[in-house]
PLY file of the C-alpha trace (Angstrom):
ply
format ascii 1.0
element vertex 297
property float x
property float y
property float z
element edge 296
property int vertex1
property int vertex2
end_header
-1.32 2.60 7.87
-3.12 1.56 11.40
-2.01 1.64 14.79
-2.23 -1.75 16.41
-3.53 -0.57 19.40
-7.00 0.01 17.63
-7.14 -3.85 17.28
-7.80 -4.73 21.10
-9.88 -3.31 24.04
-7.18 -2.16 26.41
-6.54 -4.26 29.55
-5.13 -3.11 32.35
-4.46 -4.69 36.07
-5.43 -2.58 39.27
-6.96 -2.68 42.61
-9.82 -4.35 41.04
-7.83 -7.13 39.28
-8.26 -7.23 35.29
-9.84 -5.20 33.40
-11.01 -4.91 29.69
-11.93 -1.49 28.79
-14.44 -1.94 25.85
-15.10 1.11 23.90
-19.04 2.76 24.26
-19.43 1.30 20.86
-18.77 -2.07 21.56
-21.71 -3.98 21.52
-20.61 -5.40 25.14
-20.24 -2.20 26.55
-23.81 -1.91 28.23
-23.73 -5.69 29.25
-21.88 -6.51 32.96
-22.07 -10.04 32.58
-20.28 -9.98 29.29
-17.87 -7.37 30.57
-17.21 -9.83 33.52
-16.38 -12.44 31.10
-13.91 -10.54 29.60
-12.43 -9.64 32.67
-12.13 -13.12 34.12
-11.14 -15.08 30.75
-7.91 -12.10 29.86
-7.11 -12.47 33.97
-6.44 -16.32 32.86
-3.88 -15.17 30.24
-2.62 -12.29 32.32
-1.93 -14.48 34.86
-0.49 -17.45 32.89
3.24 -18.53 33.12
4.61 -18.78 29.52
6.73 -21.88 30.80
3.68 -23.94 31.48
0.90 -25.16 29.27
-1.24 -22.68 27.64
-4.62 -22.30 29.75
-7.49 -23.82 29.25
-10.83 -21.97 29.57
-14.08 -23.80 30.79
-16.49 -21.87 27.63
-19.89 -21.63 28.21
-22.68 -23.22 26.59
-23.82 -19.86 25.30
-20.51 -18.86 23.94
-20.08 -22.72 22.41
-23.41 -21.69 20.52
-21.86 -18.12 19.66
-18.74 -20.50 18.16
-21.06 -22.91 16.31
-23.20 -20.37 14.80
-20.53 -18.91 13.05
-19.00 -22.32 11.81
-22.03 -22.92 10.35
-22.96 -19.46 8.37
-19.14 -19.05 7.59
-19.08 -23.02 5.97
-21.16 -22.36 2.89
-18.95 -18.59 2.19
-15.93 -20.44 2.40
-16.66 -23.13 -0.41
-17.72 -20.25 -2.40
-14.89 -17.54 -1.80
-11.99 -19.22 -0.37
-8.75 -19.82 -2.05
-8.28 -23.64 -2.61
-4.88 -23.22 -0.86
-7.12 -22.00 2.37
-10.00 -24.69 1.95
-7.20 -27.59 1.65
-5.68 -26.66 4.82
-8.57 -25.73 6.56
-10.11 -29.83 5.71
-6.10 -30.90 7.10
-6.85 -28.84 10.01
-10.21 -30.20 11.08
-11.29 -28.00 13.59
-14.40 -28.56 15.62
-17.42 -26.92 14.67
-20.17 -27.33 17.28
-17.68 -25.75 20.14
-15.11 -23.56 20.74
-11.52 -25.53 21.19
-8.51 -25.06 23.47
-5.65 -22.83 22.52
-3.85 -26.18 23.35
-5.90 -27.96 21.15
-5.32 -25.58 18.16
-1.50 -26.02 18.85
-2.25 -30.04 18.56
-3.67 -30.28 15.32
-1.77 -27.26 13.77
1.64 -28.24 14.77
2.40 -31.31 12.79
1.47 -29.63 9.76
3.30 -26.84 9.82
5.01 -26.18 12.81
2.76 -23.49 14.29
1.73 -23.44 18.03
-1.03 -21.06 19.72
-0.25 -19.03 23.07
-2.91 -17.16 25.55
-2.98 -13.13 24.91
-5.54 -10.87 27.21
-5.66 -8.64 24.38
-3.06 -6.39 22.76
0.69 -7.90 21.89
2.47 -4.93 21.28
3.39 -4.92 17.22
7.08 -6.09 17.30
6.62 -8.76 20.04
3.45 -10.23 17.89
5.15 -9.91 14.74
8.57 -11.23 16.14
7.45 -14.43 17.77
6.04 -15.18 14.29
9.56 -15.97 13.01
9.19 -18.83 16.00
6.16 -19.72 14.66
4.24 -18.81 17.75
0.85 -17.26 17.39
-0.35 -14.73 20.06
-4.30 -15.37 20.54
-6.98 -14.38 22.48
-9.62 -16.73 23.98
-12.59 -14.27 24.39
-15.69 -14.57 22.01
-17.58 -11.76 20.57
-20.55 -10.82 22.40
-23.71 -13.11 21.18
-26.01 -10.52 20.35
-23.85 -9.97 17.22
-22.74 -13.44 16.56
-21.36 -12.94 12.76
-19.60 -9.14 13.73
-16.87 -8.20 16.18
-14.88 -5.23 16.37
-11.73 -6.53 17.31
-10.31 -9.99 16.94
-11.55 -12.86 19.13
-11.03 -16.39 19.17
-12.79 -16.67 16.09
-10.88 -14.75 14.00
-7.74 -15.83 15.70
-8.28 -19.06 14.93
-11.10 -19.94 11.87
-8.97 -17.40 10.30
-5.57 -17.41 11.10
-5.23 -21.36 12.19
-7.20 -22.44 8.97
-4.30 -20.55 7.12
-1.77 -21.38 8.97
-2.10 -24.96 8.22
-1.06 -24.17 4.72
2.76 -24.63 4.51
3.00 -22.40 2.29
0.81 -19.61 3.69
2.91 -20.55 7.49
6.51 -20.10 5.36
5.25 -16.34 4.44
3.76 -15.83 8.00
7.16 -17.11 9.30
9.19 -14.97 7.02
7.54 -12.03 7.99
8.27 -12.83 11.62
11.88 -13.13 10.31
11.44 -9.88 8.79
10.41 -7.88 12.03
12.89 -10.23 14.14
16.04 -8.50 12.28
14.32 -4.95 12.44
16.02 -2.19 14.65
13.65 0.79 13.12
10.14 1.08 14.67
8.86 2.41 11.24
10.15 -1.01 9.66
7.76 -3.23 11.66
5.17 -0.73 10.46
5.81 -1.33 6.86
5.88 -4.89 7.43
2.86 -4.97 9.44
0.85 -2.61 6.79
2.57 -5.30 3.70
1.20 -8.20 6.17
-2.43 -6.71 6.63
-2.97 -6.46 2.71
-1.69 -9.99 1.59
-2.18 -12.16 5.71
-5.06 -10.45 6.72
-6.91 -9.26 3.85
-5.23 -10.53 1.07
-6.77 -11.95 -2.51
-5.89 -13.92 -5.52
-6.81 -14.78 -8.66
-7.71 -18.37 -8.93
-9.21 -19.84 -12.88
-10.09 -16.11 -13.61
-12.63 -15.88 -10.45
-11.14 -13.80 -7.84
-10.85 -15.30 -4.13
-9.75 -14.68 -1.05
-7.30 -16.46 1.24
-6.52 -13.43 4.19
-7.66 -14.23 7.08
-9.81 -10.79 8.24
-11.73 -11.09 4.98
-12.19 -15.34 6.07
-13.13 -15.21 9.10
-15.56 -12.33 8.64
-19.27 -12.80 7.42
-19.84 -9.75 5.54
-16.29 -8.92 3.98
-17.10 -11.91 2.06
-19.93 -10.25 0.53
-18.40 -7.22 -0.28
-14.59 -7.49 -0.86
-14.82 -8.70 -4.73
-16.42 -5.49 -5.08
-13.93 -2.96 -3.59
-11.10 -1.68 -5.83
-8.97 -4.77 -6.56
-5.21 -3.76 -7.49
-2.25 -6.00 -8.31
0.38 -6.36 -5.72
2.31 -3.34 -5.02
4.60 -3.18 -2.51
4.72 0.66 -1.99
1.48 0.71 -2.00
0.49 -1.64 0.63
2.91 -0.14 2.83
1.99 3.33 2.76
-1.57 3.27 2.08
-3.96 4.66 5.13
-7.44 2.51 6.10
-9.80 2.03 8.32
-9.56 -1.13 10.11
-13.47 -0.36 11.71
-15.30 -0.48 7.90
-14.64 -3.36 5.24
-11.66 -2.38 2.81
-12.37 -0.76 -0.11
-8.98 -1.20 -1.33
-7.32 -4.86 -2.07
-4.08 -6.14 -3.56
-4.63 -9.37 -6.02
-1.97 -11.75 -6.41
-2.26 -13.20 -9.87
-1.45 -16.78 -8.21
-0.08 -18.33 -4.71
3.59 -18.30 -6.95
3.38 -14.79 -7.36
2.39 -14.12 -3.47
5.58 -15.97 -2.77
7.44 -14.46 -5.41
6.67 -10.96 -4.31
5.63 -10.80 -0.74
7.45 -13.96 -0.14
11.28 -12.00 -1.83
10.18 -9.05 0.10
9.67 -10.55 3.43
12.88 -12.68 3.25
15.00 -9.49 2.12
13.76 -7.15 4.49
15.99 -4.86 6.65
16.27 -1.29 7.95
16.84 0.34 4.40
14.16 -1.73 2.20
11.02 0.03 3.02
12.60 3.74 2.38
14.05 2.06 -1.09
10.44 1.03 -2.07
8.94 4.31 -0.81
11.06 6.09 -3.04
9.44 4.34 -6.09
5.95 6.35 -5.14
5.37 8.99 -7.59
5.73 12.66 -5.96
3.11 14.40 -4.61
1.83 17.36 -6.72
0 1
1 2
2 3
3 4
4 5
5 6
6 7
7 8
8 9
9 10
10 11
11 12
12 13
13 14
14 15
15 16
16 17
17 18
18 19
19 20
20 21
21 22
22 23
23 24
24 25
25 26
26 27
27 28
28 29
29 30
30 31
31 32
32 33
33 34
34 35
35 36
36 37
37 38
38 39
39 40
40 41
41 42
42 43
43 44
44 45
45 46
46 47
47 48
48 49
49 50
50 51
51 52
52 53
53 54
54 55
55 56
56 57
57 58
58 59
59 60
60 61
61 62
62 63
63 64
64 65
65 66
66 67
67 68
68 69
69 70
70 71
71 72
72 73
73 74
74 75
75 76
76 77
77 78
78 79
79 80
80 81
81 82
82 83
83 84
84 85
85 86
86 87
87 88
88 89
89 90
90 91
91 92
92 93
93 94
94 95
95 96
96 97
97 98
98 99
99 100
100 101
101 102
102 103
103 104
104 105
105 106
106 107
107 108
108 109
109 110
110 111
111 112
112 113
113 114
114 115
115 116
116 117
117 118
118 119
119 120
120 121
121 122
122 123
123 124
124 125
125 126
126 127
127 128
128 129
129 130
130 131
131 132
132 133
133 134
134 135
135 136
136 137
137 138
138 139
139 140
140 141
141 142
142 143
143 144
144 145
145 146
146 147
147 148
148 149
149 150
150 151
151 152
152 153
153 154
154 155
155 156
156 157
157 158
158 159
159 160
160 161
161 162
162 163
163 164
164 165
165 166
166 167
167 168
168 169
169 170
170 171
171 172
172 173
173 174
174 175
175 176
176 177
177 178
178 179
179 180
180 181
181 182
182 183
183 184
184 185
185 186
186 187
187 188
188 189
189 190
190 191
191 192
192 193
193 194
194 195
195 196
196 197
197 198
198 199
199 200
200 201
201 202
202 203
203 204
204 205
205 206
206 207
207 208
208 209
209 210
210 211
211 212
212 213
213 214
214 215
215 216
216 217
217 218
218 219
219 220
220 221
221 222
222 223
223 224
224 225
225 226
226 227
227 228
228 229
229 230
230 231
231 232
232 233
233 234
234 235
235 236
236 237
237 238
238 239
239 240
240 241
241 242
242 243
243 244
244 245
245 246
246 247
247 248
248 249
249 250
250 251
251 252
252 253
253 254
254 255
255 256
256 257
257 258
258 259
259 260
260 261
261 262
262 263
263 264
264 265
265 266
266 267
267 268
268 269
269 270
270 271
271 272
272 273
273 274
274 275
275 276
276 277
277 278
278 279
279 280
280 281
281 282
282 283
283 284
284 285
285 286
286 287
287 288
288 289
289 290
290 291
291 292
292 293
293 294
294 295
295 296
C-alpha cells in the first residue's frame, strides 16, 4: 500500500504565487532555475479554467532535448520488453519524438482511438478525484519535465511518464476499457479504504503490471514503460500470478524498482480477472477478498 501523496512535490499558492516544494533529494532541489520552472509551468495549470482548452506550455529547447533523449534510449527497450498490445497502440498513437507535445495534442491523437482526453494537473490530484475522472475517461497530467541532469530518472511522474507511459497505453482499447472500469470502480465508492484497494489493484496490473506473452515475460504497465531502468530489472524481481488479495494489501516502496510483480498469463486473463474485479467493485468487495488471506501466525 502507498500514499498518493508520495507521488508529487507538493504545491501550494501564497504571497509568493506557486510554489513546488521539491524534496532535498530531488535532483532539482539545489537548482533555482529549474525550481522556477516548476513554479511557473504548475502556476499555468493552477491557474487554468477547466471550461476552456487545456494550456499550452511554450517548452524549452533544453527540456525538448530532455523529451527526445528519452524517446530515443526508451525506443530500442520497448521493442524488446513491451507487450505487443502496448507496442500496437503506441505505433496508432504516433507521438512525436524529437519534442515534447501539448496536453491538447495528446488529447488529439488519443481521442479517436479510444476515447481518452488529457487535462493540466500542477502536481497532486487527490486519489478519488484522479481515479474518478477515469470512469470519464479523463486523464489528470502534469506538464513539467524531469530535471536534465538525470534525463532517464525522475522521482515522481512528469510529462514523460504521464504520457510515453500512460498515453501509449491508453491507446489500447482494451488497456483504456480496464483504465475506465477502474474509474467506474472508484466513481461508485463511498469508503476511503475502497479507492485504496483499487488504487493498490491498479498500481500492480496499470502501472507496473506484466504478462506472459509466447513464454517470454513482458511488460505492458506503464511505471515499468516509461522508466529506463525498471526495464532492466523487473523480469528479475519475484514474478507472481495475479492475486487479487495480494495486490491489494501488499506494502512497497514506490522510491526503489519493485521487487514484487503480478503476471497475467495473457491480456484475456487481465480482463478476466482485473477486468471482473474492477467492473464488480463496491464497498464490501475488497473486505470479501481480504478475508481469503491466510491468518497471520
Amino acid at each position: 500500500m502507498f500514499e498518493e501523496a508520495q507521488l508529487y512535490s507538493p504545491v501550494t499558492r501564497g504571497e509568493d504565487g506557486v510554489e513546488v516544494h521539491l524534496g532535498e533529494n530531488h535532483p532539482g532541489f539545489r537548482d533555482p532555475d529549474y525550481r522556477a520552472r516548476r513554479n511557473e509551468i504548475a502556476a499555468v495549470a493552477v491557474d487554468w479554467d477547466p471550461d476552456t482548452p487545456v494550456p499550452d506550455i511554450t517548452y524549452t529547447p533544453a527540456e525538448h532535448d530532455v523529451w527526445a533523449t528519452v524517446s530515443r534510449e526508451l525506443a530500442p527497450k520497448h521493442e524488446r520488453y513491451a507487450h505487443s498490445e502496448y507496442l500496437a497502440a503506441k505505433a496508432a498513437l504516433g507521438l512525436p519524438t524529437d519534442r515534447v507535445p501539448q496536453l491538447s495534442e495528446v488529447t488529439a491523437q488519443l481521442e479517436p482511438l479510444t476515447g481518452f482526453r488529457y487535462v493540466a494537473a500542477p502536481g497532486l490530484v487527490e486519489l478519488r478525484e484522479f481515479y474518478g475522472s477515469l470512469a470519464q475517461r479523463m486523464f489528470h497530467s502534469t506538464q513539467y519535465l524531469r530535471h536534465p541532469s538525470e534525463p532517464l530518472y525522475t522521482p515522481e511522474p512528469d510529462v514523460i511518464h504521464e504520457v510515453i507511459g500512460h498515453a501509449n497505453q491508453l491507446a489500447s482499447p482494451r488497456f483504456a476499457e480496464l483504465t475506465q472500469a477502474a474509474g467506474a470502480a472508484t466513481a461508485r465508492a463511498e469508503r476511503d479504504d475502497t479507492v485504496q484497494f483499487l488504487a493498490d489493484v491498479f498500481w500492480f496490473t496499470m502501472e507496473f503490471g506484466v504478462m506472459w506473452e509466447s513464454g517470454i515475460l513482458k511488460a505492458y504497465g506503464a511505471g515499468i514503460l516509461s522508466s529506463y531502468g525498471e526495464m532492466d530489472e523487473y523480469s528479475h524481481m519475484e514474478i507472481r500470478p495475479l492475486d487479487l488479495a495480494q495486490m491489494g494489501t501488499l506494502n512497497y516502496d514506490i522510491t526503489a524498482y519493485q521487487p514484487v510483480l503480478f503476471a497475467a498469463e495473457s491480456l484475456d486473463h487481465l480482463e478476466d480477472v482485473v477486468g471482473t474485479f474492477f467492473d464488480g467493485c463496491d464497498d464490501d468487495t475488497p473486505d470479501r477478498i481480504r478475508a481469503t488471506l491466510p491468518a497471520a501466525s
